[in-house]
N, C-alpha and C positions, 0 to 999 in steps of 0.2 A: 200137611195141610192141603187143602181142594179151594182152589183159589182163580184169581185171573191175573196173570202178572201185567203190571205196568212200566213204564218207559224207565230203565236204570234199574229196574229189579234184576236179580239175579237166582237162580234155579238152583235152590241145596239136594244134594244126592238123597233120593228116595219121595220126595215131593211130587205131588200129581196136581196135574194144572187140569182143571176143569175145560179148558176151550181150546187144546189140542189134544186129539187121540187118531191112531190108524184110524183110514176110514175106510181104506181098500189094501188088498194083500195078493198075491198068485205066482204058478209060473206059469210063462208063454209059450206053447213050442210055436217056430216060426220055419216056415219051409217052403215059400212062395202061397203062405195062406197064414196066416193067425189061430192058433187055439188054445184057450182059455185050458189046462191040464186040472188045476185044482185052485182055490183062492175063495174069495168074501168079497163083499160091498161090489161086484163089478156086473154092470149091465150089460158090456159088451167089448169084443177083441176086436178089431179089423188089420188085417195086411193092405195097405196102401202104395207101398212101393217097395223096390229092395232097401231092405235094411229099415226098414219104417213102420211102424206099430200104431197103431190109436188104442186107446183104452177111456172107454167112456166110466164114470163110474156113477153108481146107483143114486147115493145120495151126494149132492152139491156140497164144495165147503160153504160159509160163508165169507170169511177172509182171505185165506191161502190156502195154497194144496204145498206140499214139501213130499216130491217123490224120488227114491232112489233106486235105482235098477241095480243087478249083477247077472254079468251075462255068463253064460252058460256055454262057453263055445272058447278053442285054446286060439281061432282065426281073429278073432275079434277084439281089439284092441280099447276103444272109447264108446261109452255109451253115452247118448246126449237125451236129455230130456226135458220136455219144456211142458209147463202148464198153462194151459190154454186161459184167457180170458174168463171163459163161462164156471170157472171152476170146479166141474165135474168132468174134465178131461185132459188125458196126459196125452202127448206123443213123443216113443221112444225113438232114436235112431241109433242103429248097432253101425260102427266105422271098423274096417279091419286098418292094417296099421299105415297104410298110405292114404287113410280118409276116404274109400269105395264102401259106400253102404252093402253093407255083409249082412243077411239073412242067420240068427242066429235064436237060440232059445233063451230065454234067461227070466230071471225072478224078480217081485217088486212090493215096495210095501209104498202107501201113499200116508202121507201122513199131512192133518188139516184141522183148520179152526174154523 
């Protein structure tokens, strides 16, 4: 079914919900600059500090963003990632394993309603 689930519904395997889908996808390389290598739905990369990524994306959700990173680097330990208020933007942070923002490459799907 192509539906919207509501409060206590539950998602049967192979089911496609109408008001969540990818809405951005790519990978980063990061090297004291941000670049966008290949991806969809994204307006823009930036490097803002070590270990720190912005990712603007093209279309806004309107309810949520749900994104998930994997990082690309064996130094890098936790990737943290927060969605911004406005809805069309994530910022990643790459941690190596004592928590010093570590400059690394890595991959991302956004996903949003």
């Amino acid at each position: 079914s192509s539906t919207t689930p509501g409060a206590g519904q539950s998602v049967a395997v192979g089911e496609i919900w109408k008001d969540t889908t990818i809405r951005a996808w790519g990978q980063v390389s990061v090297a004291g600059a941000a670049d966008l290598l290949w991806g969809a739905g994204v307006q823009s990369v930036t490097w803002t500090a070590a270990g720190k990524v912005t990712i603007v994306l093209t279309n806004a959700a309107v309810n949520a963003l749900c994104p998930v990173v994997i990082c690309n680097g064996s130094a890098v330990r936790v990737a943290v990632i927060k969605a911004l208020a406005g809805l069309d933007t994530i910022e990643v942070w790459t941690l190596d394993g004592a928590g010093t923002p570590t400059d690394t490459d890595f991959y991302f799907i956004v996903c949003g309603n």
